[in-house]
MIZA-870889 format. One record per residue: x negated, y negated, z of N, C-alpha, C in turn. Coordinates in steps of 0.1 Angstrom, whole numbers, padded with zeros to 4 digits, always signed. Layout:
% residues N
XYZXYZXYZ;...
//
This chain:
% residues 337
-0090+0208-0750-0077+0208-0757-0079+0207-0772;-0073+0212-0779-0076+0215-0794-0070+0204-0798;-0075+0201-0810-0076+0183-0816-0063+0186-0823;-0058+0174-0821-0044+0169-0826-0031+0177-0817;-0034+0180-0810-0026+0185-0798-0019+0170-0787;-0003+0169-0788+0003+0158-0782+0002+0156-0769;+0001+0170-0766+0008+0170-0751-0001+0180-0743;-0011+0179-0732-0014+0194-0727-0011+0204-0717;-0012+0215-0718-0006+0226-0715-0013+0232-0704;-0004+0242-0695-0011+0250-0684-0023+0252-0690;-0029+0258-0702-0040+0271-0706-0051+0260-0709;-0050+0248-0707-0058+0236-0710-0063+0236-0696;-0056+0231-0687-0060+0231-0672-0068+0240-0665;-0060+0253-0671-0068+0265-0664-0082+0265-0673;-0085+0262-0683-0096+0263-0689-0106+0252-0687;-0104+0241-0683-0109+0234-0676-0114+0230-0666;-0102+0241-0654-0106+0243-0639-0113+0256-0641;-0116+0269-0647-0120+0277-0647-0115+0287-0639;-0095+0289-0639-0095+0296-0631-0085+0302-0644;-0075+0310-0639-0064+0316-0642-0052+0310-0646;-0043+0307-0654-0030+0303-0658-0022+0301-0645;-0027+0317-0638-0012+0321-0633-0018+0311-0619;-0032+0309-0613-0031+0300-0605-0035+0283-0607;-0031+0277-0616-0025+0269-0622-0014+0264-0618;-0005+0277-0618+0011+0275-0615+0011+0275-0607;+0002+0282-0597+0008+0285-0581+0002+0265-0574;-0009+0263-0580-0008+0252-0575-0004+0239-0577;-0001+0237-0591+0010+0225-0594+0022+0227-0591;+0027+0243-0584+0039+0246-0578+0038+0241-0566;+0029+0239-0559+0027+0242-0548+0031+0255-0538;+0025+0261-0546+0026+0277-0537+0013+0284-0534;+0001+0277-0538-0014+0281-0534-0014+0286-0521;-0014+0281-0511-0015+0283-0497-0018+0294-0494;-0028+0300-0494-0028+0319-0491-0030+0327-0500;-0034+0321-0514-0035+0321-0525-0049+0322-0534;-0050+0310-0529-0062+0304-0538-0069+0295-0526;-0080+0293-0527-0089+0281-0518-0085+0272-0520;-0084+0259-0511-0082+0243-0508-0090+0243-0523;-0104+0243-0524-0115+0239-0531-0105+0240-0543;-0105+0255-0549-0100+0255-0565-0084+0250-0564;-0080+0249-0557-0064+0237-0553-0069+0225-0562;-0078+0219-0554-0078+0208-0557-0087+0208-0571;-0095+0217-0579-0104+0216-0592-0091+0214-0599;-0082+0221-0597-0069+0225-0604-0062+0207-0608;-0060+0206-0596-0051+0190-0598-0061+0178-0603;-0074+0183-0597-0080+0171-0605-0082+0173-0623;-0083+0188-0625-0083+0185-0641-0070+0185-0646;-0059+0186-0637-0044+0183-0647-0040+0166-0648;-0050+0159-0635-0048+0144-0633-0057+0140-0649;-0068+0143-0651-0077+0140-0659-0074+0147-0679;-0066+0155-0675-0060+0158-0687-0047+0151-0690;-0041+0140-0677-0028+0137-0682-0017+0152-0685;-0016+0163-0673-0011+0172-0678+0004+0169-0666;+0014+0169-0678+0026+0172-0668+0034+0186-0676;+0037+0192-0660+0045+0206-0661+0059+0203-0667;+0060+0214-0676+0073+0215-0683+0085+0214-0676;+0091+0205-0671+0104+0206-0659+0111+0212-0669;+0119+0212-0679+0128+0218-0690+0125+0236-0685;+0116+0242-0685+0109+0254-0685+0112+0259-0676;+0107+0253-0665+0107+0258-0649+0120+0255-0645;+0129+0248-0650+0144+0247-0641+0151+0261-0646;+0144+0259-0661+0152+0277-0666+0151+0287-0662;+0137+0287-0652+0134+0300-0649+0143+0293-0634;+0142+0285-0625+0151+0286-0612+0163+0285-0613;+0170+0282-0626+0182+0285-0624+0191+0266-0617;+0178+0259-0618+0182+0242-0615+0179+0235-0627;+0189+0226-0630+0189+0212-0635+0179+0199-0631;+0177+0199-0621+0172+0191-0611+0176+0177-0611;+0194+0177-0612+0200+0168-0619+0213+0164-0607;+0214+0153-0605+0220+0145-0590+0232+0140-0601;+0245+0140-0590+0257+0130-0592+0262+0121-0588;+0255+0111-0587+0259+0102-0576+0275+0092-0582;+0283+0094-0575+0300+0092-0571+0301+0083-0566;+0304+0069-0572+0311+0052-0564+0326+0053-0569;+0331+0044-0566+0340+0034-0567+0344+0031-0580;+0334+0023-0584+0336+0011-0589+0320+0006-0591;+0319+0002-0603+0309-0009-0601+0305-0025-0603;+0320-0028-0595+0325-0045-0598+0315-0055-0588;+0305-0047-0581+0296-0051-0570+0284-0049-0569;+0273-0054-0572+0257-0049-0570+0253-0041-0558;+0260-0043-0550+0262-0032-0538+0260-0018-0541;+0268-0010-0553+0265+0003-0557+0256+0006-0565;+0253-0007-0572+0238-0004-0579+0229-0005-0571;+0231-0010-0561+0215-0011-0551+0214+0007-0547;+0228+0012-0542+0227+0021-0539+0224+0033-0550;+0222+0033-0563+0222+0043-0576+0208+0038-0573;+0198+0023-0572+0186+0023-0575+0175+0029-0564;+0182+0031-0551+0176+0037-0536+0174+0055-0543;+0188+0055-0544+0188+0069-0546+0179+0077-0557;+0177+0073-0566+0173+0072-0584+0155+0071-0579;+0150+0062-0570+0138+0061-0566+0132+0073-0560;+0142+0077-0548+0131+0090-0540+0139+0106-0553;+0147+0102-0559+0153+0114-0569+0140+0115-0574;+0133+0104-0579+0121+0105-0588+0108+0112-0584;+0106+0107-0574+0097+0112-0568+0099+0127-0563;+0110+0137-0566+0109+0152-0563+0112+0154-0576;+0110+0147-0588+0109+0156-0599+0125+0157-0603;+0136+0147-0598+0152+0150-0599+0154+0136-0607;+0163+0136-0616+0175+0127-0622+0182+0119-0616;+0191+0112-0616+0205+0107-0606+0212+0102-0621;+0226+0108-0619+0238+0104-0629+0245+0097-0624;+0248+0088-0626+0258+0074-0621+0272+0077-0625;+0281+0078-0617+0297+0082-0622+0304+0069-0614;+0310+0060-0620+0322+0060-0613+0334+0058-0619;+0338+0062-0604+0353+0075-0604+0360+0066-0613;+0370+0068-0621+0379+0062-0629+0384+0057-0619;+0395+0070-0607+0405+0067-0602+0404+0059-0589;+0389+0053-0584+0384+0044-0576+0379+0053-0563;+0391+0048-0553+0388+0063-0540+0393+0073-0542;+0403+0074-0555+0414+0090-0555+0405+0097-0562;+0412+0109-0565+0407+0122-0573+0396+0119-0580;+0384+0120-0581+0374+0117-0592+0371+0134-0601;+0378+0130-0611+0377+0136-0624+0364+0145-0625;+0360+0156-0634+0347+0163-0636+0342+0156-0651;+0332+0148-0652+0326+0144-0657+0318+0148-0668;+0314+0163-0670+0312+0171-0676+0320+0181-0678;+0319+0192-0691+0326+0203-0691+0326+0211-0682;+0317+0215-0668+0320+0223-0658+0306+0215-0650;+0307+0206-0640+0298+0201-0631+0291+0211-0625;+0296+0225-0621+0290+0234-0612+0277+0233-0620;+0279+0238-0637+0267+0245-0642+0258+0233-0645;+0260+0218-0647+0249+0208-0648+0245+0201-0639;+0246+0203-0628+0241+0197-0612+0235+0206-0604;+0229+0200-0598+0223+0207-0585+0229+0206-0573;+0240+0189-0571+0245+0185-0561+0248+0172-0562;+0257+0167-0554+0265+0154-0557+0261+0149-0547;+0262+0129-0543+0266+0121-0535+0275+0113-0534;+0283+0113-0529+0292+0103-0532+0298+0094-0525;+0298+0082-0528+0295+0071-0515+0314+0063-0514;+0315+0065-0506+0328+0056-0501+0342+0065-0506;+0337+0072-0506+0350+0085-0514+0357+0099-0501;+0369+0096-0503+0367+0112-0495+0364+0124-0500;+0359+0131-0493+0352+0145-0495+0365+0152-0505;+0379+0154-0498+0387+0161-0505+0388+0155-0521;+0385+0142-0521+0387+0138-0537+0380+0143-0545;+0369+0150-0540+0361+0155-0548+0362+0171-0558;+0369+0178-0551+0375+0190-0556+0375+0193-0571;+0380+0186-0582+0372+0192-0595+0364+0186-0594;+0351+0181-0591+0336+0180-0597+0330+0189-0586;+0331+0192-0574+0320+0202-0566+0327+0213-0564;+0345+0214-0565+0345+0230-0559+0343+0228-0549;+0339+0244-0546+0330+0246-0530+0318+0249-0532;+0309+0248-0544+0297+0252-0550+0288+0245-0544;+0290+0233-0547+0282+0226-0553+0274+0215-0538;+0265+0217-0537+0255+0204-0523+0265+0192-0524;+0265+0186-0509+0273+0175-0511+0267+0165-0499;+0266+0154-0501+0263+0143-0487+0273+0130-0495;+0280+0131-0485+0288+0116-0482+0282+0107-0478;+0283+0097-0483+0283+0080-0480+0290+0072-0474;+0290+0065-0462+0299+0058-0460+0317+0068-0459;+0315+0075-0450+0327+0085-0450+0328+0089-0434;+0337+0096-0432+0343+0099-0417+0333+0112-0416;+0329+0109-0405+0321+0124-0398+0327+0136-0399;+0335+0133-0393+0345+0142-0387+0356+0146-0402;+0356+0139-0410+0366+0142-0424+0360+0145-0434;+0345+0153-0434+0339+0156-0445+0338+0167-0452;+0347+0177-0446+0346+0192-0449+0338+0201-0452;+0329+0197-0439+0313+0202-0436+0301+0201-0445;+0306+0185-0452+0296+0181-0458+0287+0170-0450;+0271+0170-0454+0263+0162-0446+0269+0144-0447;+0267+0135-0440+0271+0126-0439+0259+0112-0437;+0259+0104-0446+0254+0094-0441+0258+0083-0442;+0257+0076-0431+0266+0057-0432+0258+0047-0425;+0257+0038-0432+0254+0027-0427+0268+0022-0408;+0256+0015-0401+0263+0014-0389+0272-0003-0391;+0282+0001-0397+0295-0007-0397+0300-0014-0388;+0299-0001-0378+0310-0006-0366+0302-0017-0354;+0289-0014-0362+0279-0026-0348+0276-0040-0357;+0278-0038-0374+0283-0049-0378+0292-0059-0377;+0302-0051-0374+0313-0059-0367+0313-0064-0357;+0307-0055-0346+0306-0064-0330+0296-0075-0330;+0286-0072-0341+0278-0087-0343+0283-0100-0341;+0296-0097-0355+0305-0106-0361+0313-0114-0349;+0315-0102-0344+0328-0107-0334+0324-0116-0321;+0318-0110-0322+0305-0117-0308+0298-0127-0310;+0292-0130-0319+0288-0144-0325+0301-0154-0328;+0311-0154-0330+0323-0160-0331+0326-0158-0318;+0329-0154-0306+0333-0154-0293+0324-0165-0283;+0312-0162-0292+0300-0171-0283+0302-0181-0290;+0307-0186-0301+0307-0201-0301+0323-0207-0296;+0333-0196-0292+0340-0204-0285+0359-0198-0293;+0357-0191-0305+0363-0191-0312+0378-0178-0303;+0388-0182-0302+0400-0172-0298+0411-0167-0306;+0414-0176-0312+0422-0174-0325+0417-0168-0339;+0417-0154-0343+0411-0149-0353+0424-0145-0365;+0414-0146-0377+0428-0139-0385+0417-0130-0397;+0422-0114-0394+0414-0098-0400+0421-0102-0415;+0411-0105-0422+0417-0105-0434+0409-0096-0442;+0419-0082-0441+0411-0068-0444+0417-0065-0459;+0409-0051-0463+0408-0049-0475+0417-0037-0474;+0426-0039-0486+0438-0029-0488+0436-0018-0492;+0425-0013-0489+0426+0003-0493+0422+0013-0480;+0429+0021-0487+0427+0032-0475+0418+0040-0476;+0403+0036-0464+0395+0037-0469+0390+0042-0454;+0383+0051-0447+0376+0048-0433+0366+0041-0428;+0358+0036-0434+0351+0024-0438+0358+0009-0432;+0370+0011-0437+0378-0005-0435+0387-0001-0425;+0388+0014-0422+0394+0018-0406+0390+0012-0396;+0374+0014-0399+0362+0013-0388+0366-0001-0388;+0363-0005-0396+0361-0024-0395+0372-0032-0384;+0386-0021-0385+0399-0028-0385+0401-0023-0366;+0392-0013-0365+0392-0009-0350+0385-0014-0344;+0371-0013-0350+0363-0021-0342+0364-0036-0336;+0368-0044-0346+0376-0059-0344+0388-0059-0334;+0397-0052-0334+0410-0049-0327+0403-0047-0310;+0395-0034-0308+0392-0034-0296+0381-0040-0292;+0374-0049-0300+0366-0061-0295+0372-0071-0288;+0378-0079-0297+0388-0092-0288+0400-0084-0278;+0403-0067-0275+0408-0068-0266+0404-0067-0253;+0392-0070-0252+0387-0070-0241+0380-0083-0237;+0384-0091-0245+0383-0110-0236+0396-0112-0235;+0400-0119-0225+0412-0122-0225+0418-0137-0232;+0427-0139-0231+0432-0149-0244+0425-0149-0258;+0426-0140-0259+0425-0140-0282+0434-0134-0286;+0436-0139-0296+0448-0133-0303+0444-0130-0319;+0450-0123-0322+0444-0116-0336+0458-0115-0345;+0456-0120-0358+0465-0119-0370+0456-0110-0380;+0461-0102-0388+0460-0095-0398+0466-0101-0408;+0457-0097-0421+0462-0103-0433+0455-0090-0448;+0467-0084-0458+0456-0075-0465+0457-0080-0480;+0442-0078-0482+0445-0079-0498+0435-0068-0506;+0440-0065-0516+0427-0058-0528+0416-0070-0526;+0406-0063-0526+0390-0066-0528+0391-0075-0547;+0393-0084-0543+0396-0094-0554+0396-0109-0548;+0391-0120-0552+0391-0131-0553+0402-0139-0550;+0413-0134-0567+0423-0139-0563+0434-0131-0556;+0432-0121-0554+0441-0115-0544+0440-0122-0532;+0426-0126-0526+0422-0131-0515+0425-0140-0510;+0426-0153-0527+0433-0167-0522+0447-0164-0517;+0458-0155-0521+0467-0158-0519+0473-0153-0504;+0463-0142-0499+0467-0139-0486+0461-0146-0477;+0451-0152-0477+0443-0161-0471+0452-0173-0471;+0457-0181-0483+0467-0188-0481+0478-0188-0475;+0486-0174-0473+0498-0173-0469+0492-0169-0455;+0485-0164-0451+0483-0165-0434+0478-0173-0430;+0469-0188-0433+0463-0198-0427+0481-0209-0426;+0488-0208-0437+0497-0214-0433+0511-0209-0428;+0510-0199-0420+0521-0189-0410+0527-0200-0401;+0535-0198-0397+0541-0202-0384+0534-0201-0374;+0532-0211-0363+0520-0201-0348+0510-0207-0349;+0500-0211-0337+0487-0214-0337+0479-0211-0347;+0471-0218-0355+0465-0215-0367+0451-0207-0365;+0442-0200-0367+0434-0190-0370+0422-0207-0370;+0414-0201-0363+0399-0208-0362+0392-0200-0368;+0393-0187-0369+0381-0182-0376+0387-0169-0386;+0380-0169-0397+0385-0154-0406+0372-0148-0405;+0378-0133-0403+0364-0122-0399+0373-0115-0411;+0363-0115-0426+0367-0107-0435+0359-0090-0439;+0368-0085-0448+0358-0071-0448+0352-0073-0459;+0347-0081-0464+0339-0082-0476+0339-0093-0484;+0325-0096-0489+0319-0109-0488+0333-0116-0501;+0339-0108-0510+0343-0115-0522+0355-0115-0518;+0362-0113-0506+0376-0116-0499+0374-0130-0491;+0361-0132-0486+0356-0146-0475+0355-0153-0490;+0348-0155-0498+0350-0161-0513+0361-0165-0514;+0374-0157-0516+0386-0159-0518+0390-0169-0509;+0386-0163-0489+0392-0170-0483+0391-0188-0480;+0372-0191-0489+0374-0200-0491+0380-0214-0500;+0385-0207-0506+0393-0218-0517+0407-0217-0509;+0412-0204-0505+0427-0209-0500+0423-0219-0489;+0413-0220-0477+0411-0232-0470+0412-0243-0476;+0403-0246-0485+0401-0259-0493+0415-0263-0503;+0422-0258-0507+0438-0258-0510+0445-0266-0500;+0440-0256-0488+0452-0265-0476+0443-0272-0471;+0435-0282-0476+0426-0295-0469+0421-0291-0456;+0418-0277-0456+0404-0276-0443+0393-0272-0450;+0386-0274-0444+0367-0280-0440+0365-0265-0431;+0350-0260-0436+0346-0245-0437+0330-0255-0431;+0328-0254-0420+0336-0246-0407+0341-0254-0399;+0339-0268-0400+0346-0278-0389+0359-0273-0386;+0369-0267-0397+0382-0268-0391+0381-0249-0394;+0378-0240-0396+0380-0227-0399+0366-0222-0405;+0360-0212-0391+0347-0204-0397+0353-0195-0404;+0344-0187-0414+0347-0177-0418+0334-0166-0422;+0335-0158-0422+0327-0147-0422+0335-0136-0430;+0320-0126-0434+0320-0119-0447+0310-0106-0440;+0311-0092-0451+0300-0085-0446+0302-0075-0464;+0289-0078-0463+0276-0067-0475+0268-0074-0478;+0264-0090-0475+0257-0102-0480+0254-0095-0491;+0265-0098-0505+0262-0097-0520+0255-0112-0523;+0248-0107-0535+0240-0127-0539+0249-0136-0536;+0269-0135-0538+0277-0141-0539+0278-0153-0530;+0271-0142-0514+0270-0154-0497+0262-0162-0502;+0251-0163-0506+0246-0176-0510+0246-0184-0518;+0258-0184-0529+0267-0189-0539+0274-0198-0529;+0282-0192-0523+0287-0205-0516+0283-0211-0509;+0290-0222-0510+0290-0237-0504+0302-0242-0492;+0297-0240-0479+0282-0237-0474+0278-0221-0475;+0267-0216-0472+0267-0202-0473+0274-0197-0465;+0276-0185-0463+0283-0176-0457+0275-0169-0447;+0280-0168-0439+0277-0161-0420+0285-0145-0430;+0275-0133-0427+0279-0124-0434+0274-0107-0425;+0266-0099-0432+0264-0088-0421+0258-0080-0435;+0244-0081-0429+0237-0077-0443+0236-0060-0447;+0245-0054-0458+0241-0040-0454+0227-0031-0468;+0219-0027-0463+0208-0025-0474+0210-0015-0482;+0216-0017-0493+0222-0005-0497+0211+0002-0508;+0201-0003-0510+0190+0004-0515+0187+0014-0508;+0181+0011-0497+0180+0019-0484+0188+0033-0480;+0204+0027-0477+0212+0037-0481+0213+0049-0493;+0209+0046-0504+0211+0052-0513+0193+0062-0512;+0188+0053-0509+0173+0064-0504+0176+0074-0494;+0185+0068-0483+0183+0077-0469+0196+0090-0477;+0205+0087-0486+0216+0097-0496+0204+0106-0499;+0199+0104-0507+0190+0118-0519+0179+0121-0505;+0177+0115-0494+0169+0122-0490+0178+0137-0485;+0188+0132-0480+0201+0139-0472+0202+0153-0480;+0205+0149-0492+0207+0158-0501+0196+0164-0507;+0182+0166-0501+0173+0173-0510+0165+0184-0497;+0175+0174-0481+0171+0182-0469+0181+0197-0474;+0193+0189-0479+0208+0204-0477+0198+0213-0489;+0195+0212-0503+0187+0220-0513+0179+0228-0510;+0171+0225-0495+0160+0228-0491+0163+0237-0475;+0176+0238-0473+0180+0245-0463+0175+0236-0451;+0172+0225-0449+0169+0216-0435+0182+0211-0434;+0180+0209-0419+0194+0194-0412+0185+0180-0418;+0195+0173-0426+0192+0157-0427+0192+0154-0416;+0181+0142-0414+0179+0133-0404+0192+0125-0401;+0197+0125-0389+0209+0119-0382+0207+0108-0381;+0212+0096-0376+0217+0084-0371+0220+0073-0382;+0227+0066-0377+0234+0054-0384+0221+0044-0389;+0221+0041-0405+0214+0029-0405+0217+0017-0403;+0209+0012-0390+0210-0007-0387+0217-0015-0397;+0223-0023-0394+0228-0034-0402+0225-0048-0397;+0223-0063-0399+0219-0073-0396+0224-0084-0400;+0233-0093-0389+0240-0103-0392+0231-0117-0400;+0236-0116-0411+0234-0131-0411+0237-0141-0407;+0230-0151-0397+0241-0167-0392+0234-0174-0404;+0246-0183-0413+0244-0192-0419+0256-0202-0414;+0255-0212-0429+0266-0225-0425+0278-0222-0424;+0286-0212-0429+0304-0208-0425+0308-0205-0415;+0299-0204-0402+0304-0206-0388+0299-0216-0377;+0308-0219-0366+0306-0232-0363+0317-0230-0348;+0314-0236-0343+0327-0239-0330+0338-0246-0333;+0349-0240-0326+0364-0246-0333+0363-0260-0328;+0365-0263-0340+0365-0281-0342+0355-0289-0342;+0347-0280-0348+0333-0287-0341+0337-0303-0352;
//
């Protein structure tokens, strides 16, 4: 490599491996196969390891006509939950040589805006986690790769789908509270319209209807604290046999629902378990911890860009639900224990 030179170049490599430019390219492309010999394959990568030589992505996306540049689409980021999911994704992005752009939507689950002057021309493909497919319409078009997160199978408008398994989170929940005894429940779900908190709100519904004597109260609030105390408060003190246990949809509404308990002088869990699900750091902030339903959303956000680099590549993403895993801590307990 000629002295005072920054950076080295294909004609370095090939002059070092002693082959050709053009098979150079074909093997830091990986398109050798039938090509060139395994042997000068690998002269090739070992002198581009030993030169510190990396290929121009800038160059090569120009000539394919790719950015090699990801959208990834939340919510909100009032939760370390979606960063787990930007840092899953952002990890195996890296490893194919791809970007990940963090958006979130102004308008939360509604319409999410185009973020750029025309997304078609600066993406390769979007993810977008907890959002419906149709909200997406100015940023993908019909152009553009898409895998949903956390979205209805069946409501994705034939886009790939991946979600964490929710609905066996819940029967965890429910079931662990049934086995300590608990019949009186109160769903203190999250106000948006969301399929996600559909799942949650069915899954619980036709759980306890299949023991006999339980009874189930509903209560909704925005995914807020204090939203939480106040519905939490206003249903623990209803008219009617009082709620032994709250099965919340998310750990910072079970937060909430523990102050409205301690307001009305009950004791978490002697006099009211309560339970949470995404174990944010938050479950073990409180006092006592929180009985929760752990969902990995690193993980998730890995098993997203893999989804999306199967659709790029013309494969079927790998199918099934990722596992979820209850936590038992101190917020549940037998009524009255």
């Amino acid at each position: 490599m000629a002295r005072g030179s920054t950076r080295p170049t294909s004609r370095d490599v090939a002059q070092a491996a002693g082959v050709s430019q053009a098979a150079v390219s074909l093997v830091l492309g990986d398109k050798w196969r039938g090509r060139v010999s395994q042997t000068t394959a690998e002269r090739v990568r070992q002198a581009a390891r030993e030169l510190g030589y990396r290929p121009n992505l800038a160059a090569r996306n120009l000539r394919l006509g790719r950015t090699r540049t990801v959208l990834l689409v939340v919510p909100a980021l009032t939760t370390e939950f979606f960063g787990g999911v930007y840092t899953g994704a952002a990890r195996v992005a890296a490893q194919h040589g791809f970007g990940v752009v963090l958006y979130p939507s102004p308008a939360g689950i509604g319409p999410a805006r185009d973020p750029f002057a025309s997304a078609q021309a600066a993406l390769d493909g979007v993810i977008a986690s907890s959002i419906a497919a149709d909200a997406l319409t100015d940023i993908r078009g019909d152009q553009l790769p898409l895998v949903m997160l956390d979205s209805d199978p069946q409501g994705s408008l034939g886009a790939a789908t991946v979600n964490l398994d929710i609905a066996d989170g819940v029967r965890q929940i429910t079931d662990h509270l049934l086995n300590l005894g608990h019949r009186h429940f109160l769903h203190l779900a999250a106000d948006i319209a969301s399929w996600t908190f559909e799942v949650r709100a069915h899954e619980l519904a036709t759980r306890l209807s299949d023991v006999p004597g339980t009874h189930l109260r509903t209560a909704r609030a925005p995914i807020s604290i204090e939203d939480s105390v106040t519905a939490a408060e206003a249903a623990l003190s209803a008219p009617g046999p009082r709620p032994t246990a709250l099965v919340c949809d998310d750990d910072k509404l079970a937060a909430g629902a523990y102050k409205a308990a301690r307001r009305l002088g009950l004791r978490i869990p002697e006099d009211v378990s309560v339970t949470g699900l995404d174990d944010l750091a938050l479950a073990q902030a409180l006092d006592p911890e929180l009985t929760t339903v752990r969902l990995d959303a690193e993980l998730f956000g890995e098993r997203g860009m893999q989804a999306l680099l199967a659709v790029l590549e013309g494969r079927t993403p790998d199918g099934g639900d990722i596992p979820v895993e209850l936590m038992i801590r101190g917020s549940t307990a037998p009524p009255g224990a």
